[in-house]
MARBA-3410 file (N, C-alpha, C, O; in Angstrom, 1 decimal):
245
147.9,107.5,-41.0,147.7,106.7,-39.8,147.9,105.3,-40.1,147.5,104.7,-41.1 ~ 148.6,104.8,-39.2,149.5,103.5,-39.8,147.8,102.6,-38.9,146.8,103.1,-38.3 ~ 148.4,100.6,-39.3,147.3,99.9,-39.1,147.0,99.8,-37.7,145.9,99.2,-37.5 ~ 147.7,100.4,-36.5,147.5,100.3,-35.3,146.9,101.3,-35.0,146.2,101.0,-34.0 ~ 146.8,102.5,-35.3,146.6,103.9,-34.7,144.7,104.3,-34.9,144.0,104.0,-35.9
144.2,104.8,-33.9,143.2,105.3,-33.5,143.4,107.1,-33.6,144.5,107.7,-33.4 ~ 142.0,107.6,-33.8,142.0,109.0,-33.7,142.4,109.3,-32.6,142.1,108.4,-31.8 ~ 143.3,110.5,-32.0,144.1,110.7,-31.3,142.6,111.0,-30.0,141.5,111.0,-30.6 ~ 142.6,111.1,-29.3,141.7,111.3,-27.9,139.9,110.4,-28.5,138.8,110.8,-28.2 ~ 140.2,109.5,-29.2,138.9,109.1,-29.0,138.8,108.0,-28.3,139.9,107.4,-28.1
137.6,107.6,-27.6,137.4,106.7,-27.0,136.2,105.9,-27.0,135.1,106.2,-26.6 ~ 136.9,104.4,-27.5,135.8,103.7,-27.7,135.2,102.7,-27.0,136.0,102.3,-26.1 ~ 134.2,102.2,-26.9,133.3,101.3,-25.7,134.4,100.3,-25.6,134.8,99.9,-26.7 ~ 134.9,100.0,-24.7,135.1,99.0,-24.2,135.1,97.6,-24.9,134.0,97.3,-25.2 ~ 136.1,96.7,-25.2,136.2,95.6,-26.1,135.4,94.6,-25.4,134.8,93.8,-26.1
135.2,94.6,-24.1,134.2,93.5,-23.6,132.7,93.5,-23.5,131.9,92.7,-23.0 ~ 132.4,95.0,-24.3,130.9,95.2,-24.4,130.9,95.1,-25.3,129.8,95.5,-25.8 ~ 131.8,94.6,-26.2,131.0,94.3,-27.8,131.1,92.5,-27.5,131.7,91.7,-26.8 ~ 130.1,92.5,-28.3,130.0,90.5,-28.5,131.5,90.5,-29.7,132.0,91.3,-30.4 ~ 131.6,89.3,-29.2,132.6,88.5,-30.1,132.3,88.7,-31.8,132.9,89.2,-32.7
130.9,88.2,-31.7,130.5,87.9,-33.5,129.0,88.6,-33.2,128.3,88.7,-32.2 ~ 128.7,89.1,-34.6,127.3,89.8,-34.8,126.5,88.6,-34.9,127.0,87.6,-35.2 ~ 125.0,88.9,-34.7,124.2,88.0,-34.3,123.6,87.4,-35.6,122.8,86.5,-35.6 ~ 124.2,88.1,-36.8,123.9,87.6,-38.1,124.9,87.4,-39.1,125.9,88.1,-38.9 ~ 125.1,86.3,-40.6,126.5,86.4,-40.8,127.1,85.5,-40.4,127.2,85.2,-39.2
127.7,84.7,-41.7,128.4,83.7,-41.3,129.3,83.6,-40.1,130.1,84.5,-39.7 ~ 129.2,82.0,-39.5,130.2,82.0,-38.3,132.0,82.6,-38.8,132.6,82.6,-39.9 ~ 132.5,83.1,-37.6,133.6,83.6,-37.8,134.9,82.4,-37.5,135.1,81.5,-36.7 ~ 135.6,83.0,-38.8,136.8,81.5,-38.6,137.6,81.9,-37.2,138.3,81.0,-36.6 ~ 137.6,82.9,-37.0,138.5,82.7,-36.0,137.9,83.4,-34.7,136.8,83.9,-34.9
138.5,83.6,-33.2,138.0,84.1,-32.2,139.1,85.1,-31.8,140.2,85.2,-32.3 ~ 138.5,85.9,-30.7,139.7,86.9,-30.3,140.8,86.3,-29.3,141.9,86.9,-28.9 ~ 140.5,85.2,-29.1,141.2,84.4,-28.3,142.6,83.2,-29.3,143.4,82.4,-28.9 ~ 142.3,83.8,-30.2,143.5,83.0,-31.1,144.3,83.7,-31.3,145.5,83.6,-31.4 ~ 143.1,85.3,-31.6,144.6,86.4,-32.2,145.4,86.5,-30.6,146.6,86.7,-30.6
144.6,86.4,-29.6,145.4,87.0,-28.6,146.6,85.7,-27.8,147.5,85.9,-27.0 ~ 146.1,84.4,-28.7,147.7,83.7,-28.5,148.1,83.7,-29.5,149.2,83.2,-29.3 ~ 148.1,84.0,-30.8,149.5,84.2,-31.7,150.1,85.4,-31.2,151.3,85.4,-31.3 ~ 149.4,86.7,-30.6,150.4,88.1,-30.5,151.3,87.6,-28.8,152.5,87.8,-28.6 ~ 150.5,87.0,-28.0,151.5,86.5,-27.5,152.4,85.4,-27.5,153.3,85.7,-26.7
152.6,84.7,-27.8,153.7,83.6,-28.9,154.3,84.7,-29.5,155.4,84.2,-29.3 ~ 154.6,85.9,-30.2,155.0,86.8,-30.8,156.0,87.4,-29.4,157.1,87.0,-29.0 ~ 155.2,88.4,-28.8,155.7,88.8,-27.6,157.0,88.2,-26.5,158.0,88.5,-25.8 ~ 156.1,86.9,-26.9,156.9,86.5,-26.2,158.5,85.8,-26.7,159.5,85.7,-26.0 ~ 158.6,85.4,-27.9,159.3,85.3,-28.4,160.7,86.4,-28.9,161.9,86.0,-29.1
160.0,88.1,-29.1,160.1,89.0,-30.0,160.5,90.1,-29.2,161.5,90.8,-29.3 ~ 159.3,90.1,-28.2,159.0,91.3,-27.3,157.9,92.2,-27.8,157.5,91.9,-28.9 ~ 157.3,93.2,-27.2,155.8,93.6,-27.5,155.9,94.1,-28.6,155.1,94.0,-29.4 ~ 157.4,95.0,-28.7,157.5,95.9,-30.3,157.3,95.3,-31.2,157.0,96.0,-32.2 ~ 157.2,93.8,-31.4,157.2,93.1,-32.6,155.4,93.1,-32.6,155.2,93.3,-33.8
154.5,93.1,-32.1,153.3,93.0,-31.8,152.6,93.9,-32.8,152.5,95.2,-32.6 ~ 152.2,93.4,-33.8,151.2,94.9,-34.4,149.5,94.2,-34.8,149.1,93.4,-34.0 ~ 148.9,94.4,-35.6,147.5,93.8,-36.3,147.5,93.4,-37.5,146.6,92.7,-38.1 ~ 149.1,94.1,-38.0,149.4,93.4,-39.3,149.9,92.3,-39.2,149.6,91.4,-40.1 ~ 151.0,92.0,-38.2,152.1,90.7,-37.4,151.3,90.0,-37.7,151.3,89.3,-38.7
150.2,90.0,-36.5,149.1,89.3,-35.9,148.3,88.5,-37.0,148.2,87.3,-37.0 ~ 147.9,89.2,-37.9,146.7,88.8,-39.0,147.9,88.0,-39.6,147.7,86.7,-39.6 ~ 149.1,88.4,-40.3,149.9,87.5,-40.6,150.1,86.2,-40.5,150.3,85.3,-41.3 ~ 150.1,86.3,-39.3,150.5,85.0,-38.6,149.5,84.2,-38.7,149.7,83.0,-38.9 ~ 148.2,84.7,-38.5,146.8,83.9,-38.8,146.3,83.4,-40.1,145.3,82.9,-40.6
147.7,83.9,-40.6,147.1,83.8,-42.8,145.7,84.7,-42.9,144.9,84.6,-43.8 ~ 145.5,85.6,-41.9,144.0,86.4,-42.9,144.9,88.1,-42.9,145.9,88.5,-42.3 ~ 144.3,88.7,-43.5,144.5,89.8,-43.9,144.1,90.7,-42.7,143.5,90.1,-41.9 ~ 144.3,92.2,-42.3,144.5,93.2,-41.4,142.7,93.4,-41.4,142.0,93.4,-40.4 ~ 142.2,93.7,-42.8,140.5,94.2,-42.5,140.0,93.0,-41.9,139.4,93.2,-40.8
140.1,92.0,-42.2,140.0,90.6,-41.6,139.6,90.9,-40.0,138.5,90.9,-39.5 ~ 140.9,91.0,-39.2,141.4,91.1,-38.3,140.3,91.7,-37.5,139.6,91.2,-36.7 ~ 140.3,93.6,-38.2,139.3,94.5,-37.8,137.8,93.9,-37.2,137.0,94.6,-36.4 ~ 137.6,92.9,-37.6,136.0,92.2,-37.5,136.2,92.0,-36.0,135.1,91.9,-35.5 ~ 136.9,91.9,-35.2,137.6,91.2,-34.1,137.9,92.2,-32.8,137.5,92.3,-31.6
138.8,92.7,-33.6,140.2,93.7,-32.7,139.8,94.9,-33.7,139.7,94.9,-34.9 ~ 139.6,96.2,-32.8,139.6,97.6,-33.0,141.4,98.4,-33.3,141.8,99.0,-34.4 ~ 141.9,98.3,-32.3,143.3,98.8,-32.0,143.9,98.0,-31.7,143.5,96.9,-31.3 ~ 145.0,98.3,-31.6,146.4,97.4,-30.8,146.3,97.2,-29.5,146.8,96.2,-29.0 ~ 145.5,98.6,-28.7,145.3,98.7,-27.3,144.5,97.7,-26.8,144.8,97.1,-25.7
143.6,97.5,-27.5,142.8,96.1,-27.4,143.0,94.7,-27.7,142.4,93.8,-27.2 ~ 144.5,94.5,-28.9,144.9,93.7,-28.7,145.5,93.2,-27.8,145.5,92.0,-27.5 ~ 146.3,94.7,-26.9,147.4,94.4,-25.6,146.1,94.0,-25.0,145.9,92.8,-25.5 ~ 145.4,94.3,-24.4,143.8,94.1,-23.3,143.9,92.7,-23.7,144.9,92.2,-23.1 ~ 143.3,92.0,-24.5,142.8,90.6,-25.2,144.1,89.7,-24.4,143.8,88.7,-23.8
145.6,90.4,-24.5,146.8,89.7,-24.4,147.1,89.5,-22.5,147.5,88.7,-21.7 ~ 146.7,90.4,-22.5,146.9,90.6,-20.9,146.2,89.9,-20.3,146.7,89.1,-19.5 ~ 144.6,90.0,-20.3,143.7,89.4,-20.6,144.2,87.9,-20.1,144.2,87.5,-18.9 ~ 144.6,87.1,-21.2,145.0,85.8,-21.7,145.8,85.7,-21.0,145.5,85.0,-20.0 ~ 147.2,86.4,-20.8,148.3,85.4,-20.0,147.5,85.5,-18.5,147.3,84.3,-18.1
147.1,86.2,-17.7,146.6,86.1,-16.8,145.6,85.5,-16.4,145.2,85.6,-15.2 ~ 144.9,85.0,-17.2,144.0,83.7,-17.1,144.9,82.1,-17.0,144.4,81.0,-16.9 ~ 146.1,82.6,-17.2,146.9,81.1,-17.5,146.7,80.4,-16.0,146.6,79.2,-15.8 ~ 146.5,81.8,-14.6,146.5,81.0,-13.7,144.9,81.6,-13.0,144.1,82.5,-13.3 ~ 145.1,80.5,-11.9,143.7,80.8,-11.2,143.6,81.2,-10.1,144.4,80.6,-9.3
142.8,82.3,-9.5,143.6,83.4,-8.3,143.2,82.5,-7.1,142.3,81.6,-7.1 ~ 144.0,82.8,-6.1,144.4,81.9,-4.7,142.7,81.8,-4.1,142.0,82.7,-4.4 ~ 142.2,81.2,-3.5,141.3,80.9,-2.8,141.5,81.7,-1.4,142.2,81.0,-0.6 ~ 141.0,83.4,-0.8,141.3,83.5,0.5,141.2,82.4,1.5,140.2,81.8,1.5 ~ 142.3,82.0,2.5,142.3,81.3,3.6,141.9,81.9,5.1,142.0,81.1,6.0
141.4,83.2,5.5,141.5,83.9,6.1,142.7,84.4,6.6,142.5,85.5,7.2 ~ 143.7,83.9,6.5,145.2,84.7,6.5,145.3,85.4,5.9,145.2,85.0,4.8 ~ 145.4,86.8,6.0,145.3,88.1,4.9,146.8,88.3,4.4,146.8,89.1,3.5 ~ 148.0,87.9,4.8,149.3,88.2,5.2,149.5,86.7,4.0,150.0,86.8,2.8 ~ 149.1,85.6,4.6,149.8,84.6,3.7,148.5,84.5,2.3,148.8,84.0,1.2
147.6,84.9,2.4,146.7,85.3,1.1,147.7,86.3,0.1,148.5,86.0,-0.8 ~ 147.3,87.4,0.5,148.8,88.7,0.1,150.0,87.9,-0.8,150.0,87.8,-2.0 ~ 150.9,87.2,0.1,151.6,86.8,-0.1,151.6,85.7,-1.9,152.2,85.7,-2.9 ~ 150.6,84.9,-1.3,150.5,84.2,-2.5,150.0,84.9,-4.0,150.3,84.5,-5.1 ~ 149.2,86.0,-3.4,148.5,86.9,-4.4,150.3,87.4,-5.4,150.4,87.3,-6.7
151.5,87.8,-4.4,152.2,88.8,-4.8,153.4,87.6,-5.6,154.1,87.8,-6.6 ~ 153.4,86.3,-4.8,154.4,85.4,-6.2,153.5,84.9,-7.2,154.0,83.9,-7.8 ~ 152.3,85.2,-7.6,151.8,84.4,-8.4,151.5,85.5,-9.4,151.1,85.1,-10.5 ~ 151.7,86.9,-9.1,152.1,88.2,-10.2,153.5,87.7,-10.8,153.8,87.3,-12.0 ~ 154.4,87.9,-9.7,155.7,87.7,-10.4,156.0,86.4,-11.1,157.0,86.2,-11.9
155.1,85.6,-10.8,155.4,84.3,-11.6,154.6,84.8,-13.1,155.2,84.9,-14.1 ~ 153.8,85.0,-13.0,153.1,85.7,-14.2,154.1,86.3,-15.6,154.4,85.9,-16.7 ~ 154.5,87.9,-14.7,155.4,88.5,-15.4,156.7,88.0,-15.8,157.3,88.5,-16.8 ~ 157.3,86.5,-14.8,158.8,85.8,-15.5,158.1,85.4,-16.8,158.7,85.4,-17.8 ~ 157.2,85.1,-16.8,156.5,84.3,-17.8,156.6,84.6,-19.3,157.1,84.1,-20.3
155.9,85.8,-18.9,155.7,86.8,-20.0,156.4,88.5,-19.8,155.9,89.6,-19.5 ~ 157.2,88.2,-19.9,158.4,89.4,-19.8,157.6,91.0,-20.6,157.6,92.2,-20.4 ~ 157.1,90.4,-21.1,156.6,92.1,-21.8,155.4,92.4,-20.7,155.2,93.6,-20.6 ~ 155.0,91.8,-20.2,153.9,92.2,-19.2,154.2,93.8,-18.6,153.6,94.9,-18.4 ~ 155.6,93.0,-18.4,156.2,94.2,-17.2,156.3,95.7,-18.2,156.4,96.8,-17.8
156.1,95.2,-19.6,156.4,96.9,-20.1,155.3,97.7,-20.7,155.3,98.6,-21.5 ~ 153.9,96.8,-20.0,153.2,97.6,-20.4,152.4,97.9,-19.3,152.3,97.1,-18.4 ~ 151.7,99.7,-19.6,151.5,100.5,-18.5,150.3,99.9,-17.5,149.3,99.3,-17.9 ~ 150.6,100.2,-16.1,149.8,99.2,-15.1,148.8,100.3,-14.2,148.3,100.2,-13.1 ~ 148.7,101.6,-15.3,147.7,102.4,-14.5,146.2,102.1,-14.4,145.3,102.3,-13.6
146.3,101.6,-16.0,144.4,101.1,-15.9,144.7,100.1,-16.1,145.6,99.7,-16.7 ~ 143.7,99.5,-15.4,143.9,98.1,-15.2,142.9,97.2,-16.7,142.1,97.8,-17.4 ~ 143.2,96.0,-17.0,142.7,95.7,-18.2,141.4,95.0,-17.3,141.6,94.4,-16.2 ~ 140.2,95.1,-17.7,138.6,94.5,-16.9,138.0,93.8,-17.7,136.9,94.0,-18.2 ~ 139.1,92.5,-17.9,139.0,91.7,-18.9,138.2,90.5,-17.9,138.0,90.9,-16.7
137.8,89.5,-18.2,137.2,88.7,-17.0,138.1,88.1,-16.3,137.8,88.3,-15.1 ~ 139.4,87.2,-16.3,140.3,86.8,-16.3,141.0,88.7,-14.7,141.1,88.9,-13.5 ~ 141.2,89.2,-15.6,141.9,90.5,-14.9,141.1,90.5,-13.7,141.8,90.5,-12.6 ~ 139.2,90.6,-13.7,138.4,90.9,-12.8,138.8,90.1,-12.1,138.8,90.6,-10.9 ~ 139.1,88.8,-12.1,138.4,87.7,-10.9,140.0,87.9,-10.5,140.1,87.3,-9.5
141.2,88.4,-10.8,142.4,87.8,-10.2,142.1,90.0,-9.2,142.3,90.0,-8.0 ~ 141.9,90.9,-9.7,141.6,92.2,-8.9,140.6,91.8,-7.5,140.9,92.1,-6.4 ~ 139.5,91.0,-7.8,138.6,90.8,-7.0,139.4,90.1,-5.6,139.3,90.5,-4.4 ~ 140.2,88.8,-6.1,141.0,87.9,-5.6,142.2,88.5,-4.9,142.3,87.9,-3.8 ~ 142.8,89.1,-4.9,143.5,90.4,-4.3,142.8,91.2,-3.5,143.0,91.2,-2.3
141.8,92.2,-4.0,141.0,92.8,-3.1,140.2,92.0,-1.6,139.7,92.5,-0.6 ~ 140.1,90.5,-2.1,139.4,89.7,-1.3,140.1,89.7,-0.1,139.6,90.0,1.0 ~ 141.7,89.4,-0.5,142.6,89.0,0.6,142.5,89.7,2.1,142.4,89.1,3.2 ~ 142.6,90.9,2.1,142.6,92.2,3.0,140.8,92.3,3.7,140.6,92.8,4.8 ~ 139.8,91.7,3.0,138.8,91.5,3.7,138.4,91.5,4.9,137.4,92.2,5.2
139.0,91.0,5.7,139.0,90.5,7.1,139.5,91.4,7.9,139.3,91.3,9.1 ~ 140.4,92.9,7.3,141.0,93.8,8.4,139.8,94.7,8.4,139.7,95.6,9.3 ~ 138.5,94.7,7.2,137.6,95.8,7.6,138.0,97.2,7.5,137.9,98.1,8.4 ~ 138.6,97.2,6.3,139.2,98.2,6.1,138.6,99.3,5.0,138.3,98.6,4.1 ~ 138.5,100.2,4.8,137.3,101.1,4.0,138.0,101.3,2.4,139.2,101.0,2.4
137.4,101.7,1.2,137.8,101.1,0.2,139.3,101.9,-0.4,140.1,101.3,-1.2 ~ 139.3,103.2,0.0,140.6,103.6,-0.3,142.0,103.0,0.4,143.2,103.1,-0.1 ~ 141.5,102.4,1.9,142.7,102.1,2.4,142.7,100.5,1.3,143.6,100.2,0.5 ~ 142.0,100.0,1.4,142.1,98.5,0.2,142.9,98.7,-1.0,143.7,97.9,-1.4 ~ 142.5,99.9,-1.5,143.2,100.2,-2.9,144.7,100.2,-2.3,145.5,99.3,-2.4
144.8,101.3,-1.7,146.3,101.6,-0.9,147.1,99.8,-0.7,148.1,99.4,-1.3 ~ 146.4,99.1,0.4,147.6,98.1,0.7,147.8,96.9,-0.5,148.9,96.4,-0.7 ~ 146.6,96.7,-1.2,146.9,95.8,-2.6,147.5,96.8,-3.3,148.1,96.1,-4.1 ~ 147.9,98.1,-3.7,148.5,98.8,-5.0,150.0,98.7,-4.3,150.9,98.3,-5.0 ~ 150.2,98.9,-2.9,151.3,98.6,-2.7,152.3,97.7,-2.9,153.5,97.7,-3.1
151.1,96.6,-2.8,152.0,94.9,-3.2,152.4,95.0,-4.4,153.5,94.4,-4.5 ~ 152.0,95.4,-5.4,151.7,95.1,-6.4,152.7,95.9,-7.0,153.5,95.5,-7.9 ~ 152.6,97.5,-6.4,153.5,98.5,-7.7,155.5,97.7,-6.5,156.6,98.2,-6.8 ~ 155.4,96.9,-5.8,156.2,96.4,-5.2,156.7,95.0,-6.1,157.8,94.8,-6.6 ~ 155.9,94.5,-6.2,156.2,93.2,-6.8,156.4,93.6,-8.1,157.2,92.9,-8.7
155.7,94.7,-9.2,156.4,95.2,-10.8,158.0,95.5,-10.6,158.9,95.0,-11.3 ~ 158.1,96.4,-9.2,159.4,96.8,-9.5,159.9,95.9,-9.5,160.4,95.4,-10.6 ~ 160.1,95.2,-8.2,161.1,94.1,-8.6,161.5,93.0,-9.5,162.5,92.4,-9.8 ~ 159.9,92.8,-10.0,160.4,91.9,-11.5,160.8,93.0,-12.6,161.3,92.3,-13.5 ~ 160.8,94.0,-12.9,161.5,94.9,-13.8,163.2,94.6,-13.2,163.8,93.9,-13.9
163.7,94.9,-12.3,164.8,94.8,-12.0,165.1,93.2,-12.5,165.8,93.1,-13.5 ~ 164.8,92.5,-12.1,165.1,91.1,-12.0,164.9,90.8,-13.7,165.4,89.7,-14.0 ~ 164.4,91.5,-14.6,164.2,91.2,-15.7,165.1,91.7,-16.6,165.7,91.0,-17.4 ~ 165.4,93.3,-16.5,166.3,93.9,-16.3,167.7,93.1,-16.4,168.0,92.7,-17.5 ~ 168.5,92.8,-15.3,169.3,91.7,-15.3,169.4,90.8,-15.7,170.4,90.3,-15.5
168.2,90.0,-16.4,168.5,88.3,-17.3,168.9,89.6,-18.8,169.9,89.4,-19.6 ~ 168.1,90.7,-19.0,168.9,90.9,-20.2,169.8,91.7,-20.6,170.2,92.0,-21.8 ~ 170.3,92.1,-19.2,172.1,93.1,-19.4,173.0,91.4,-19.6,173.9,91.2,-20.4 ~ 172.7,90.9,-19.1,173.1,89.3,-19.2,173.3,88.7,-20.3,174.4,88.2,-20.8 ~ 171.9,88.7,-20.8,171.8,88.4,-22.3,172.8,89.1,-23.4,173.5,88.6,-24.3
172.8,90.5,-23.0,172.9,91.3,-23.8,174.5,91.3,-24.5,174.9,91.4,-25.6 ~ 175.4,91.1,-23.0,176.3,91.4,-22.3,177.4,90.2,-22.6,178.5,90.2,-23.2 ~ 176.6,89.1,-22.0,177.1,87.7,-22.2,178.4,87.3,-21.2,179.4,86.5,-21.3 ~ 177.8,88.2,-20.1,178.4,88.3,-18.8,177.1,88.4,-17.2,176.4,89.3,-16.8 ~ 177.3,87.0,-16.7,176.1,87.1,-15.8,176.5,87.9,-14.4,177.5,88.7,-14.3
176.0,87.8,-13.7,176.3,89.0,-12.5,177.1,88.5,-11.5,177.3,89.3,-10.6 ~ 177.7,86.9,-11.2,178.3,86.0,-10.5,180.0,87.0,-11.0,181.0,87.6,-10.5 ~ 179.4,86.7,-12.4,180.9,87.4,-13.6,181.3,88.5,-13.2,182.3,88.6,-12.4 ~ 180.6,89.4,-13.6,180.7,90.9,-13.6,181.0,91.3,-12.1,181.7,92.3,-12.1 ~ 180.7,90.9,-11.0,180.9,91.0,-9.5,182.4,90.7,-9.3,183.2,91.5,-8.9
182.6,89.7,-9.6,184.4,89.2,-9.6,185.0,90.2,-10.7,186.1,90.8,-10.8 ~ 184.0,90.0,-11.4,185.2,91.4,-12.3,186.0,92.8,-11.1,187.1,93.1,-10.8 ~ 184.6,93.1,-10.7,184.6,94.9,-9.8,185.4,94.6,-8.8,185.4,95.6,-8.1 ~ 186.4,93.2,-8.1,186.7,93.0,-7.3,187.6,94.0,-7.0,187.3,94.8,-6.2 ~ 188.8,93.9,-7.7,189.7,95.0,-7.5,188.9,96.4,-7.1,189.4,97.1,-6.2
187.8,97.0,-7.7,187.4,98.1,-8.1,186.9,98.4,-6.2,187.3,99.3,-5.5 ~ 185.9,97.2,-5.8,185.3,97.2,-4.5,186.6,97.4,-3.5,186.6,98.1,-2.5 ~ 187.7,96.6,-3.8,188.5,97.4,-3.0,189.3,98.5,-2.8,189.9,98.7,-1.8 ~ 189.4,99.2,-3.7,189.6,100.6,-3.6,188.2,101.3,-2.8,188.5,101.9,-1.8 ~ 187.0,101.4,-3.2,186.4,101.8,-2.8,185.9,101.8,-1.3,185.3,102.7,-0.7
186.3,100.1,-0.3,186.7,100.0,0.9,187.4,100.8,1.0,187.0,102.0,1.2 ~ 188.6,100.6,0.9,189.9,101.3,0.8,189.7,102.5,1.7,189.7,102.6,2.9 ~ 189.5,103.9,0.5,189.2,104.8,0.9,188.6,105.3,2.2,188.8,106.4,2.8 ~ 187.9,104.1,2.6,187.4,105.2,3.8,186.3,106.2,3.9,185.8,106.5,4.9 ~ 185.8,106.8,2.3,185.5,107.7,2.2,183.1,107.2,2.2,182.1,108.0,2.3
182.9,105.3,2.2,182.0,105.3,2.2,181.7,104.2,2.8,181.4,103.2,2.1 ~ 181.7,104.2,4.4,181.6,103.1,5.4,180.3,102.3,5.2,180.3,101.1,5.0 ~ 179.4,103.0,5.2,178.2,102.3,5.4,177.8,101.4,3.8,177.2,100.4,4.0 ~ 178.1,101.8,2.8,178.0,100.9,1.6,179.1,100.0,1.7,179.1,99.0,1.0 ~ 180.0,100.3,2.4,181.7,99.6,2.4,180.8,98.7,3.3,180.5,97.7,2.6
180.3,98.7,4.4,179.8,97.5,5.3,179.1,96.4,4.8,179.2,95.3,5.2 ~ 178.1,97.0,3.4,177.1,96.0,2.9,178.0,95.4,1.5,177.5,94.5,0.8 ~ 179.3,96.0,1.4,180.0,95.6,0.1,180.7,94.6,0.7,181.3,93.9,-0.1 ~ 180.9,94.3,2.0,181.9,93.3,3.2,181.0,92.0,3.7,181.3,90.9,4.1 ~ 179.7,92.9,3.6,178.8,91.3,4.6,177.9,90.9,3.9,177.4,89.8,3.9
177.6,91.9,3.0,175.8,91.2,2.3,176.3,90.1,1.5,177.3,90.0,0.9 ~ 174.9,88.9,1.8,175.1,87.8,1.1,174.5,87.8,-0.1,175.1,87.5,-1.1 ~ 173.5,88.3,0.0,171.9,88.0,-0.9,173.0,88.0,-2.5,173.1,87.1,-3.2 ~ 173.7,89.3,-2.7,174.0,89.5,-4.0,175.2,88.7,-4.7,175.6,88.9,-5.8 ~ 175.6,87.7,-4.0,176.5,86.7,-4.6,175.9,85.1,-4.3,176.6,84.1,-4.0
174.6,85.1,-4.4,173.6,84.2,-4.1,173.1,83.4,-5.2,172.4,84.2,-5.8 ~ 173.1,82.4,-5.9,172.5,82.2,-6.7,171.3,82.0,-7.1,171.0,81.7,-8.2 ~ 170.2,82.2,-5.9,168.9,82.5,-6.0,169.0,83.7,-5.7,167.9,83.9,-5.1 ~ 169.6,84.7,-5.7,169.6,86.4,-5.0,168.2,87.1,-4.8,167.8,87.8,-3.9 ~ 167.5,86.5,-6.1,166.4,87.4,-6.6,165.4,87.0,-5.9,164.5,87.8,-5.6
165.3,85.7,-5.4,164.4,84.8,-4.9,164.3,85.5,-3.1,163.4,85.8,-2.3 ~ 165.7,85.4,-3.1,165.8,86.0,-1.4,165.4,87.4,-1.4,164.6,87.7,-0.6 ~ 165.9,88.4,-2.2,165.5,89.6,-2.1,164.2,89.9,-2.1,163.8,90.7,-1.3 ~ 163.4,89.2,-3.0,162.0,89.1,-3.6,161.2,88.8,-1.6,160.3,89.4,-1.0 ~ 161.8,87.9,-1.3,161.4,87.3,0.0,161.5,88.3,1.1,160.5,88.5,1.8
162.6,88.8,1.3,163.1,89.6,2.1,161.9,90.9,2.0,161.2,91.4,2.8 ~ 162.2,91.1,0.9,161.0,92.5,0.6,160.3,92.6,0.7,159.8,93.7,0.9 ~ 159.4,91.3,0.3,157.8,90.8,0.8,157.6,91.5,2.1,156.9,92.4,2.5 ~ 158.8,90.4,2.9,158.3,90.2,4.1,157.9,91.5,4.8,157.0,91.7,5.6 ~ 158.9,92.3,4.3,158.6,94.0,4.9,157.4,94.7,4.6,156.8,95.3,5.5
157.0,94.7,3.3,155.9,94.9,2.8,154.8,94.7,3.6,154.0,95.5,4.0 ~ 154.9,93.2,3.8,153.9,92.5,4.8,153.7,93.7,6.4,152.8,94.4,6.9 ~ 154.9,93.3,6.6,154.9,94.0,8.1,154.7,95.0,7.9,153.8,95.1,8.7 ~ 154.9,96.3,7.2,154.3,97.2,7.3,152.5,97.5,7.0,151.7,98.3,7.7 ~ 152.3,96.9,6.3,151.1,97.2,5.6,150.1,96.6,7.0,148.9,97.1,7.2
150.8,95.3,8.0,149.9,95.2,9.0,150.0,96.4,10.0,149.0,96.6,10.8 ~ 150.8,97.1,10.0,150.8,98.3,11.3,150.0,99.1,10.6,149.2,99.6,11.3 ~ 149.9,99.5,9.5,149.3,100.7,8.5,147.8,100.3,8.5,146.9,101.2,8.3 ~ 147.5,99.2,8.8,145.8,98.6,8.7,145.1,98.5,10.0,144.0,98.1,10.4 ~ 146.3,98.9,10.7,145.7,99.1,12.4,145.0,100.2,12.8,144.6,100.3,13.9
END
């Protein structure tokens, strides 16, 4: 069992029901809040794979048992991490607009995740109930308040925004690093397929993608992502008000 790994189906209390430090015993040199900005400074530099408890203690000059006094698993380091970047901001104050609340709730995720690019690759089924995490879930859940709506439909129209605003910053993230990767940006690569798009007019054989390969702006845009991002909100939006009726 390597330094990250936990017995396979065990499960332990929760990192936020333990205190920081025992109530006896010299003060501790360090807090969980330092390991949890060196592993992000790591992440973020590296990406999450670089992230371990050995990295981490590394970088802190203390040793892995060290660490342990602190941080249980890795999974708790990701929690601690997630945790932290999402405290970087402070959740929107509802205005009674549920639509422009929403809204601000859904760019201030994706501003999050440009941020911190690994966000997006780790799993968004349980949510981290870090304090930071709570008050920005609460702050979202707040938004929708005002339609009086019962708590499964709540879950429903915030999970929507939200598993809406991942995708699209995966996509959008996605493309800075076929980009990177590639060392061809998508302005490039689009004038490349030119010849190719017209054959595929050409043919005849696929009008309706041939129509959006002829008029759509958004994708030779240099904010594309910005408009798309906008564009898709807006639908989101509108739907979720007919769906809350």
């Amino acid at each position: 069992m390597g330094d990250d790994a936990s017995p396979q189906g065990e499960v332990r209390p929760m990192i936020w029901l333990r205190p920081e430090r025992g109530a006896r015993g010299p003060r501790p040199a360090h807090s969980r809040a330092d390991f949890a900005a060196v592993a992000i400074r790591v992440a973020d530099a590296e990406g999450i794979e670089a992230v371990s408890l050995r990295r981490v203690a590394g970088e802190m000059g203390t040793g892995t048992t060290t660490l342990y006094r602190y941080i249980a698993t890795k999974d708790e380091l990701f929690d601690l991490m997630i945790d932290s970047a999402i405290g970087e901001r402070e959740p929107p104050s509802p205005t009674g607009d549920w639509q422009a609340d929403l809204r601000a709730v859904a760019y201030a995720h994706r501003a999050m995740v440009l941020s911190h690019p690994w966000l997006a690759t780790l799993p968004a089924t349980r949510p981290t109930l870090g304090p930071n995490s709570l008050a920005w879930l609460d702050a979202a859940y707040a938004t929708v308040d005002v339609l009086d709506l019962d708590a499964d439909e709540v879950l429903a129209q915030v999970g929507t925004l939200l598993t809406f605003v991942r995708g699209h910053v995966l996509d959008e993230l996605a493309e800075q690093e076929t980009a990177r990767r590639s060392g061809v940006d998508m302005p490039t690569w689009l004038a490349a397929q030119a010849q190719y798009g017209e054959l595929i007019i050409g043919s005849g054989d696929y009008p309706h993608l041939s129509r959006i390969m002829i008029e759509a702006e958004t994708p030779h845009a240099d904010d594309r992502y910005e408009r798309a991002f906008r564009r898709g909100l807006d639908h989101i939006l509108t739907g979720l008000a007919h769906s809350g009726r």
